[in-house]
N, C-alpha and C positions, 0 to 999 in steps of 0.2 A: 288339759288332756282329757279327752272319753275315755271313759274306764266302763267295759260291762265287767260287773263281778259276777261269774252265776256259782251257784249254792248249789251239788248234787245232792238233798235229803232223802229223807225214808218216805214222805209222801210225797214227795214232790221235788220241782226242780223250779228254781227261781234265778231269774235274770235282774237287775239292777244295772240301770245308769248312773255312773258320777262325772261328774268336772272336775276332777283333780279330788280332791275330798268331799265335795259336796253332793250329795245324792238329787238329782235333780227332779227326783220324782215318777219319773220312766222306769216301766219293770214290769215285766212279763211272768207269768207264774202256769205249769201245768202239774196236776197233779194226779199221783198212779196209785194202784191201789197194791198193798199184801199179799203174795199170794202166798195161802197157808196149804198145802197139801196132806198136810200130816199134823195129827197132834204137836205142838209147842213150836211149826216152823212157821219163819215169818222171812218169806222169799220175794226180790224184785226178780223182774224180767229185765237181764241188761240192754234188749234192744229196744223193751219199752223205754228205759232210762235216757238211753242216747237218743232217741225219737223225741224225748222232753227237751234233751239240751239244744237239740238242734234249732226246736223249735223256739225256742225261751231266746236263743243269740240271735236267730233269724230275724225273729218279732223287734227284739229290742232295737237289732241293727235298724228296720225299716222303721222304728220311731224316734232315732235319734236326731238329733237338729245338726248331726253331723257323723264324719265318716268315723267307727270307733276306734283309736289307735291303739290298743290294748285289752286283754283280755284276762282276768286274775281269777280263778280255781280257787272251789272251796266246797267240803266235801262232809256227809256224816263219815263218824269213825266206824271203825270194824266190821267193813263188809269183805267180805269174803269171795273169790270167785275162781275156780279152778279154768284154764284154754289150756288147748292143744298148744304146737308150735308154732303153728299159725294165727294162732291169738282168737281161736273160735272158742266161744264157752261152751264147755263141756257141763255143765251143769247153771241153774239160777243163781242168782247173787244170794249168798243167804248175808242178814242183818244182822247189825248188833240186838233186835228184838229176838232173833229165833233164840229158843230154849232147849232144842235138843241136845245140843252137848250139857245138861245139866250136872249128868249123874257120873260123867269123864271130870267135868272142872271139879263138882264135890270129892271126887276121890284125889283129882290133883293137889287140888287146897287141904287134901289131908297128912302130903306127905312132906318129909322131911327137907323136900327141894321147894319147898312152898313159900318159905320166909324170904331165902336167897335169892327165888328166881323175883320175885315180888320186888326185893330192894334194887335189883338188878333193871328189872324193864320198867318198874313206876306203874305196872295196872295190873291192879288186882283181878283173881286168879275167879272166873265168871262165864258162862259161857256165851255171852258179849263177845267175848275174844277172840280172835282168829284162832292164836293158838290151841285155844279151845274147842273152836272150830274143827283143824285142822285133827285134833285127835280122834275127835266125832267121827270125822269123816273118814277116817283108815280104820275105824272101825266098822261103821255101815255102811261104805261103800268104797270098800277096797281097791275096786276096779279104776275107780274116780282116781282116789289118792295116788293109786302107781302110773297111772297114767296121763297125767297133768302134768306139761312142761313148767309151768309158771302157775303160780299161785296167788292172787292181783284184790285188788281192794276195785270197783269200780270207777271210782278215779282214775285208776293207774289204765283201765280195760279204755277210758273215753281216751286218755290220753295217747295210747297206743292206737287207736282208728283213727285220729289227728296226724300223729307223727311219726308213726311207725315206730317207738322208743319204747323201752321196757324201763320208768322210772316213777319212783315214788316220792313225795317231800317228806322229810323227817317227821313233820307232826302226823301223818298218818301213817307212819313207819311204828312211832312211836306209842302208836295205840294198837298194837297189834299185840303187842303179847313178847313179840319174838324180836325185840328192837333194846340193847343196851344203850342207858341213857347217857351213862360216861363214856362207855368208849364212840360213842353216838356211830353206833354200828351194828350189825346183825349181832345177836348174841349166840355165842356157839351154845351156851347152854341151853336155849331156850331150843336151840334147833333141834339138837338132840333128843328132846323130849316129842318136839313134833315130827321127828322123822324125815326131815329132808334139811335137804344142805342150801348153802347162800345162792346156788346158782338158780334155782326155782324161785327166786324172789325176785324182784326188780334194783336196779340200784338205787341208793339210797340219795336222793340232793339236797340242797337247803331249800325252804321253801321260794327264795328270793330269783330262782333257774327260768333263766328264760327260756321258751319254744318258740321257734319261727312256724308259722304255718306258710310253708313252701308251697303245696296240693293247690293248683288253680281248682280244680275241681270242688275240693271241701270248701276255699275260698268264698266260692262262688255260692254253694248251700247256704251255708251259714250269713254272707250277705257279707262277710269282710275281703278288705285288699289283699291279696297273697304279698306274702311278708310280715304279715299283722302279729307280735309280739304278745306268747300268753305267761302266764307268771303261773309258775306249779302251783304253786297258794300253800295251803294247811288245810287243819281241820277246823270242822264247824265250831268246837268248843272255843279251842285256842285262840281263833282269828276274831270269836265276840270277846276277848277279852280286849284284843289289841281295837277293837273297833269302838269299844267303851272307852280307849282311852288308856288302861292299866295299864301298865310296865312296871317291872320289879325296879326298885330301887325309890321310888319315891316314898314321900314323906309321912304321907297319911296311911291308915291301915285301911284298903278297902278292895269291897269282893265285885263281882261283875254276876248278877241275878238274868239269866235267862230262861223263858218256859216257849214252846215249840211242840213238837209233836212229845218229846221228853222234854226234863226241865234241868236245870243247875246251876250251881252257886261255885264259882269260881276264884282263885286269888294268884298276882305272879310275884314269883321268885326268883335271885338268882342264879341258883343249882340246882340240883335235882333234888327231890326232897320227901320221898316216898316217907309213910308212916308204918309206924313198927308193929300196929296194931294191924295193918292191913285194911283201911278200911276210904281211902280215899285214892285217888288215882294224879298222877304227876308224868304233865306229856312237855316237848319239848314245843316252842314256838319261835325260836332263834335261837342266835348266839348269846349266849348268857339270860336267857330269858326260858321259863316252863311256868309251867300251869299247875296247879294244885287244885284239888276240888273235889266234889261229888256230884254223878249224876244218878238222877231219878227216873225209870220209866214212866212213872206216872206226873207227867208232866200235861199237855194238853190230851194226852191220851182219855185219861177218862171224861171232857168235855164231848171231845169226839164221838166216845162209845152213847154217851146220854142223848148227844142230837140222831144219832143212825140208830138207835135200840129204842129212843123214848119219843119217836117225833110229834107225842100228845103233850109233851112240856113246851115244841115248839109253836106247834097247829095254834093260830087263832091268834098268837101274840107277835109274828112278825109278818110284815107286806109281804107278798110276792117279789123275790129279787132283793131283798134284804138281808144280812147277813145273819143267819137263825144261831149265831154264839151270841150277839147281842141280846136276841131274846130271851137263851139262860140266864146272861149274866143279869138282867131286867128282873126276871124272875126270882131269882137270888136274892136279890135285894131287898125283897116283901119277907125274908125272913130275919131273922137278929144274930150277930154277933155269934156264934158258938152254935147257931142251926138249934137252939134250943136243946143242946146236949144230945146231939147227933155228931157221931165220930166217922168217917171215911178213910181206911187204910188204903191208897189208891195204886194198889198193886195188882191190875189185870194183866199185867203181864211177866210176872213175877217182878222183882226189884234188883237194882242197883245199891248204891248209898243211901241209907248205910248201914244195911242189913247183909248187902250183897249174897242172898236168898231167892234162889231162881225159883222154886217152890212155892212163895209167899203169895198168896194170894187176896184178892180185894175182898172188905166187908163194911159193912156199915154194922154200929157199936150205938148202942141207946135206941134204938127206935121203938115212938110208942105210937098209940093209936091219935097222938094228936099230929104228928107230924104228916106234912103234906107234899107235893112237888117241890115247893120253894125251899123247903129245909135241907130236901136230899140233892136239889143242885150248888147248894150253898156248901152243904158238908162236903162235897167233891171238889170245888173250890177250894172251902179252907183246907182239907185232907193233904193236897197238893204242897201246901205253904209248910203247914207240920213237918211234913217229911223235910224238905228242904230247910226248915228250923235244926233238926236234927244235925244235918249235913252243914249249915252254920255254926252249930256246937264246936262240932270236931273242928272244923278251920281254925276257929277259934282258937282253940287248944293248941295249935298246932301252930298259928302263929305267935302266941302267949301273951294276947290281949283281945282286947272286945273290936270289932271288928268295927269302924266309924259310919262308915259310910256305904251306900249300897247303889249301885248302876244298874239300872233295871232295862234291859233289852226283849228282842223275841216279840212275838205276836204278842203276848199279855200285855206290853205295857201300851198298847192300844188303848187298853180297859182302862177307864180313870177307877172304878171300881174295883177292880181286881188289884190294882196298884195300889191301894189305898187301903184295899184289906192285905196287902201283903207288908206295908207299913207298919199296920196296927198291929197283924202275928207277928215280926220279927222282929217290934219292936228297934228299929233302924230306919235313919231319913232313906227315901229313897231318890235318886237323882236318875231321871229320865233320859237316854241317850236323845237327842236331837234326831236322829236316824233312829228309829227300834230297830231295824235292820241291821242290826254289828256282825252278825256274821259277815255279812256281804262288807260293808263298812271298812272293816279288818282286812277283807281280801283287797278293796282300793284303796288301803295302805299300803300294804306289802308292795302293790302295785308301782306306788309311787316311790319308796324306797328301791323294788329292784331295776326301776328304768334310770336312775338318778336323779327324779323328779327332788326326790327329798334325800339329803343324806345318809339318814338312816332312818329304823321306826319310830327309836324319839321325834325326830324331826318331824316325821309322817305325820305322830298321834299330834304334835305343836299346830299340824295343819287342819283340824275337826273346826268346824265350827262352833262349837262349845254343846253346852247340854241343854234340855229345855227345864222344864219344871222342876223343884224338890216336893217330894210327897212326905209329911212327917206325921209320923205316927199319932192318934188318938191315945192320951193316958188309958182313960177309962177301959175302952175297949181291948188294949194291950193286956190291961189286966185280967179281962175274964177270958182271954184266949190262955196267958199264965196258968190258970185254973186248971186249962184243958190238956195241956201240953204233957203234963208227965203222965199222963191219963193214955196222950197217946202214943206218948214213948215205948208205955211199959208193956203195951197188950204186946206186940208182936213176937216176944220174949215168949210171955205166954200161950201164943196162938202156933209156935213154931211145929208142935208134935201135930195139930191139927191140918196143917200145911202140908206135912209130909204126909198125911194121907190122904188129905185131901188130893195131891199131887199125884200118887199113885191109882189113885181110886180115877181120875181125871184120862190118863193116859191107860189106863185099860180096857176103859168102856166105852172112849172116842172114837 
């Protein structure tokens, strides 16, 4: 069976062909850019987004060696987007990057509803979150909040110009903020706080719900046969784990390592399993199956900012038409192990896990006059891994043992390099998905579990064609990243009063 899986992200929208589980290599990618209008917002345009999907299903459809009988959804978490009744948006999608609800979530997370609502929905209390979102926004733009019929993730907005249906899948239900994970249902508490009732939301399905695309017309755009079957899908996190393979219940302990425009370390379980500390996030991906884990905004992000801010690290070391992230990572390379005691905290967009610290901002730590380009794109590299080390601590902790093994997905495991130092920092073999593509991977499982293809998603993941390489750590070099590690645990402790000025100082004079 053809399976397109497309991926709705934060820069982009990606298409992927499979044959039943196997990624055939076809895939179509467009990519949009942030629109920040204001200090700390980080806003899509949802008809630029739908103008990506159209074109990512069209492209793929006309390269497929056949007609595609299916189609599986798959989305970033915590976007946010107010329509009328008509399903018009009344405002931009804002992102799980925007930070304006900063100073709403910091006073959320300070109150005594903070613990509860937290064990309750499994995501911590960020302005990442709709919920958080949504308090934002009856605050500064009151007119917006009373006036929004429906309040939709952009998922839910493509999936309503498809099918005219107000419906969400539970794993992006359950990154919202306002999603109970037991009763696997709207949380009236959660509502409460945000101000509107169940009926402004969409209904809640599993993600295995099939959509007929009836509309000869949309048919016709998109390149598929009216009747063509779409699988609601999940979210981007959850569905890389299922596309690595994890499922709660198996034997070994191991996490699922993904880096993308953000980055994260993943593990499944199977219950809900929120931490007491608050400091990791636990979303649903089936029946008896969630996700546990930490994410990081600084995950490819700060590679990004260094090719678009520094294009003198690229200039002169890649060809014309060449992929200018190989030329960092190249660059990189000419430096040693630890950037010669250059630290990178890679928080330009404040943080996630596991500081969850929307304030926090990026620095580089040691810099002397010997250091040169190669050091400062290497310490942004390893900066990235550190942090996600961190975010392996707690898992750790959380499962009550060392973590075996490591699945490494996402655009990084591209990099033999990058993989290799993420080996050595984390000390953990790494095993390469055969697809780096798990997000997508994930969604043509789902895929193949909700048409009957496969029994279920054990059965699905039984269908992967197995993994490629293991990458195992260097002794030596794990050791002097050791060195660095509580070095880089401990500054951000210290740098937090600097942060919040810095933060205030940032948004006043922008």
């Amino acid at each position: 069976m053809l399976i397109a899986a497309v991926d709705i992200g934060t820069s982009g929208t990606r298409a992927l062909l499979f044959d039943d589980a196997r990624f055939t290599g076809v895939a179509v990618a467009v990519e949009y850019a942030l629109v920040t209008p204001a200090p700390g917002a980080a806003e899509l345009d949802p008809a630029e987004v739908f103008a990506a999907f159209v074109h990512c299903l069209r492209g793929l459809a006309q390269d497929a060696p056949g007609p595609i009988e299916c189609v599986a959804l798959s989305a970033a978490m915590h976007s946010l987007l107010a329509v009328d009744a008509g399903g018009k948006p009344l405002m931009h999608a804002h992102t799980w990057a925007d930070n304006r609800p900063a100073r709403v979530a910091a006073t959320l997370r300070a109150t005594s509803d903070a613990p509860a609502l937290y064990a309750e929905t499994g995501v911590p209390i960020h302005p990442m979150s709709p919920l958080a979102k949504l308090l934002w926004l009856r605050a500064a733009a009151p007119d917006v909040h009373a006036g929004a019929a429906k309040f939709v993730s952009l998922k839910e907005w493509v999936c309503h110009r498809l099918f005219g249906r107000w419906v969400v899948d539970d794993g992006i239900a359950s990154a919202s903020g306002l999603y109970g994970l037991a009763a696997r249902d709207w949380s009236a508490r959660a509502l409460g706080i945000a101000g509107i009732g169940a009926d402004r939301l969409s209904r809640v399905a599993r993600g295995e719900t099939l959509l007929r695309l009836t509309d000869a017309g949309a048919a016709r755009t998109l390149g598929l046969a009216v009747g063509t079957p779409f699988v609601l899908g999940g979210s981007d996190g959850c569905l890389a784990n299922l596309g690595a393979g994890l499922l709660a219940g198996e034997a070994r302990r191991r996490a699922v390592l993904t880096i993308g425009t953000s980055g994260a370390l993943r593990m499944a379980v199977d219950r809900p399993a929120p931490d007491a500390a608050m400091r990791t996030f636990c979303y649903a991906l089936g029946e008896r199956q969630f996700v546990i884990g930490g994410a990081t905004n600084g995950g490819g992000l700060p590679l990004r900012w260094l090719r678009d801010r520094f294009p003198a690290f690229v200039a002169g070391r890649a060809a014309p038409g060449t992929d200018p992230y190989e030329a960092l990572t190249a660059l990189a390379q000419t430096a040693p192990a630890g950037a010669g005691g250059l630290l990178f905290h890679p928080y330009l967009a404040g943080e996630r896990a596991p500081l969850w610290n929307a304030d926090a901002r990026a620095s580089f730590i040691g810099l002397h006059a010997g250091h040169g380009p190669a050091h400062l794109v290497r310490a942004v590299m390893e900066g990235v891994l550190f942090n996600l080390g961190l975010v392996l601590d707690v898992l750790e902790e959380l499962a009550g043992g060392p973590v075996e093994e490591i699945v490494a997905g996402g655009g990084f495991a591209r990099s033999a390099f990058w993989l290799q130092m993420a080996a050595d920092l984390l000390g953990r073999p790494l095993v390469v998905a055969e697809n780096p593509e798990t997000t997508a991977q994930g969604a043509a499982l789902l895929a193949l579990a909700a048409t009957g293809r496969a029994r279920d998603l054990a059965a699905a993941t039984a269908m992967l064609p197995g993994n490629g390489r293991r990458v195992v750590p260097d002794a030596a070099t794990h050791a002097r990243y050791r060195a660095l590690a509580p070095i880089f645990a401990g500054l951000p402790a210290t740098l937090a009063p600097a942060y919040a000025g810095l933060a205030a100082f940032q948004n006043d004079t922008r």
